[in-house]
C-alpha positions as CSV (number, residue, x, y, z in Angstrom):
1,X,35.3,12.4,12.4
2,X,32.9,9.0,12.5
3,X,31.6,7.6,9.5
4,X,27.9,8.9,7.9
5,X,25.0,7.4,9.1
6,X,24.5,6.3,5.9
7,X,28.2,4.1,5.8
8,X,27.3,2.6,9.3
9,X,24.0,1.4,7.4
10,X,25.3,-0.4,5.2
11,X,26.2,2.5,2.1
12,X,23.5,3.1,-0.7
13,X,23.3,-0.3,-1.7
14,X,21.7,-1.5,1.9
15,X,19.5,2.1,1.4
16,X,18.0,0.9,-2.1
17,X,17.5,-2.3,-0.5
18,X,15.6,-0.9,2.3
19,X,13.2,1.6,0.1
20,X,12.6,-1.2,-2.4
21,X,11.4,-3.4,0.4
22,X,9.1,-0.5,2.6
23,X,7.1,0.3,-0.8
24,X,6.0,-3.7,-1.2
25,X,5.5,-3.5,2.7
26,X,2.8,0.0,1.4
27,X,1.6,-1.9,-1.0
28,X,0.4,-4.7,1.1
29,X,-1.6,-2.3,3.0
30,X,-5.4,-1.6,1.9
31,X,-5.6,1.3,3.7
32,X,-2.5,2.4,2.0
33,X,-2.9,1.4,-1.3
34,X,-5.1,4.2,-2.8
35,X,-2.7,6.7,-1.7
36,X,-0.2,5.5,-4.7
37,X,-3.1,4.5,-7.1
38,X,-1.8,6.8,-9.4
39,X,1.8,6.4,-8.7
40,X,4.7,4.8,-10.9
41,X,6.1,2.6,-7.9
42,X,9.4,2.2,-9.9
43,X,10.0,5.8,-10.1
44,X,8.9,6.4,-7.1
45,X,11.6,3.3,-5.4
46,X,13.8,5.3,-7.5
47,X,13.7,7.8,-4.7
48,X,16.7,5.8,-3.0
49,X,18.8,9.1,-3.6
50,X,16.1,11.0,-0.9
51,X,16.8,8.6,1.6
52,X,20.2,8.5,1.2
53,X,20.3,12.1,1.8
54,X,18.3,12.2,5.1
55,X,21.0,9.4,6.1
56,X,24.0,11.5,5.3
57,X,24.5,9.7,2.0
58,X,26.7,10.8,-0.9
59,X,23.6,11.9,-3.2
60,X,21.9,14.9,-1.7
61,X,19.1,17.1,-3.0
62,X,19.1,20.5,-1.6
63,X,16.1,21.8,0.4
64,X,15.0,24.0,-2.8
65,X,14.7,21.0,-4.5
66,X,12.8,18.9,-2.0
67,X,10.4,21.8,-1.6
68,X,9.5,22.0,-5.4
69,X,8.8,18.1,-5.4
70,X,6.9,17.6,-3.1
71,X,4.9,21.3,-3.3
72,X,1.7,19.8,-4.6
73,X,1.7,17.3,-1.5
């Protein structure tokens, strides 16, 4: 069996990386800005464990989990 997706990227590290850096890419965009007005952006780069699910990471939240964050979306 090949690697995860998330190994051939790099491995959670490279993932935190990545998040860290696509927030302060939101954040230089007024259009996008409002949208996280009311957001801790540290908690919310926290989220590294999402992504390294969807990228067949070690972490993983299950699909009950993801529903009840994100239900008032």
């Amino acid at each position: 069996m090949g690697s995860s997706l998330n190994d051939r990227l790099g491995g959670f590290s490279f993932i935190r990386e990545l998040v860290s850096n696509f927030y302060s890419k939101v954040l230089e965009e007024d259009d996008l800005i409002p949208f996280f007005a009311q957001t801790d952006m540290a908690r919310l780069v926290d989220q590294t464990k999402l992504w390294a699910t969807a990228l067949e990471g070690p972490a993983s939240y299950t699909t009950d989990q993801l529903t009840a964050i994100h239900r008032s979306m």
